[in-house]
N, C-alpha and C positions, 0 to 999 in steps of 0.2 A: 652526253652520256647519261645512261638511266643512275639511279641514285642509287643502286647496289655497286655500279663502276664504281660510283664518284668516290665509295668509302672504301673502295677497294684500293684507287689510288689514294687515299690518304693514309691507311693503313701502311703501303708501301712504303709513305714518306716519314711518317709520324710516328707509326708502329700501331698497335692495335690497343683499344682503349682496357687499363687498368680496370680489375674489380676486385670485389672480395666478399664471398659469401659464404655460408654456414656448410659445413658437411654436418652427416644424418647426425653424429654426436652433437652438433652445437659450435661444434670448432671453427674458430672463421679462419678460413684459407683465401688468400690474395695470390693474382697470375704474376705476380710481380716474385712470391717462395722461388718462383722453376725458372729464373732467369736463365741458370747454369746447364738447363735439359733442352734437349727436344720437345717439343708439346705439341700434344694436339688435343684444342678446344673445343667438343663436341655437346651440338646442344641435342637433346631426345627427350623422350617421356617413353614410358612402358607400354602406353594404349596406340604406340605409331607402330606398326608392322613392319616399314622398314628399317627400322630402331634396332628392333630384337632382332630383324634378318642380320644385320651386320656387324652386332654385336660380339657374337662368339669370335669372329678375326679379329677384332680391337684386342679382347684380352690376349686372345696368342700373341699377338704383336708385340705387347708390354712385357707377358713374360719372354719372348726369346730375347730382350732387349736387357734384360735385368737389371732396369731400373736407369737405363740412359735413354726412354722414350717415358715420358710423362703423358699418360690421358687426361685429362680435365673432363668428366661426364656432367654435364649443368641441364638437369631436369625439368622438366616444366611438368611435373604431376603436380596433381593436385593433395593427395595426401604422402606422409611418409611411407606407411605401411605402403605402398604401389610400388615404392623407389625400393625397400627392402626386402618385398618379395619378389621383384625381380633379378634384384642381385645372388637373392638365396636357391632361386629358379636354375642361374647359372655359373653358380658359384664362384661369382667374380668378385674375389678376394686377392686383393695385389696389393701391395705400398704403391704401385706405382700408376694405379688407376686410383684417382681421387672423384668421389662422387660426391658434387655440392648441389643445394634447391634452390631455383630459383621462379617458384611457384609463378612470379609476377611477372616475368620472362624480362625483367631490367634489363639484365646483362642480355639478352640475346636481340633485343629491341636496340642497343648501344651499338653490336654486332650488324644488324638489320637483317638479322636472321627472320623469318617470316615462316617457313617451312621446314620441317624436320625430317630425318636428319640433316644436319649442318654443321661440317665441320670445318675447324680453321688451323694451320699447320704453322709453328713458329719453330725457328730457331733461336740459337743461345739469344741471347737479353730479350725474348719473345719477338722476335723481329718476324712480322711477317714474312712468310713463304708463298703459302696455297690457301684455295679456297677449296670444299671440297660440296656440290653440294647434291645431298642427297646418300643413295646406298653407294657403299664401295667396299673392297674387299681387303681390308686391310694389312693380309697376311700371304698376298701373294708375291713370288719370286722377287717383282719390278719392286713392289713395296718395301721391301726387304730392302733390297738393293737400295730404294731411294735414302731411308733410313740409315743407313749403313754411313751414304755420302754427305748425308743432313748431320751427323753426328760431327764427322769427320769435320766440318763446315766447308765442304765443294758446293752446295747448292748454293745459286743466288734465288 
């Protein structure tokens, strides 16, 4: 198996590796806070086109979800002002999208993320689900739906 399997299986077995990094304030947030949510780990930067295409579904997604879907947005810009003008661009302002930096791409390198976007879907105690990678639309019927069942805990 290529080495994105191999962590794919361990993640299944292990669960997905702990971090904890700074949101724009300063505040350190750990994926270990959203035990008790839905999550979904998404890494992006501002200057990826398909970042900002599949943005605007992420936030609907979080609001129709009111606060029982957790986004995790983990940035790889390069300055802050890039992360806050994009959010002021789309005025994605939610409790329930959290946007933390991680200029160095630690965390997405731990992930073996390599290409943007990429996302990761956990259930309650972040227990791996899905992989997602690349654009996707996060705010259609099926997504709904799946959310809905992920909440509920029917998915494995």
């Amino acid at each position: 198996p290529t080495e994105g399997t191999q962590k794919l299986n361990v993640f299944e077995k292990e669960g997905v590796p702990g971090f904890t990094l700074k949101d724009l304030s300063g505040k350190k947030v750990s994926l270990s806070d959203f035990k008790d949510k839905a999550v979904i780990v998404n890494f992006w930067a501002s200057w990826c086109d398909p970042c900002v295409e599949e943005f605007p579904s992420m936030i609907k997604l979080v609001k129709h979800f009111k606060g029982e879907v957790v986004i995790i947005a983990i940035s790889a810009d390069n300055t802050k002002e890039d992360i806050e003008d994009f959010l002021k661009a789309f005025k994605a302002y939610d409790p329930s999208l959290v946007v933390l930096w991680d200029k160095e791409q630690l965390v997405a390198k731990k992930f073996g993320t390599a290409v943007l976007p990429e996302s990761y879907i956990l259930g309650k105690n972040n227990r791996f689900i899905r992989k997602i990678a690349g654009i996707d639309d996060w705010y259609s019927p099926e997504a709904i739906n799946f959310f809905e069942e992920l909440i509920k805990g029917n998915v494995e």
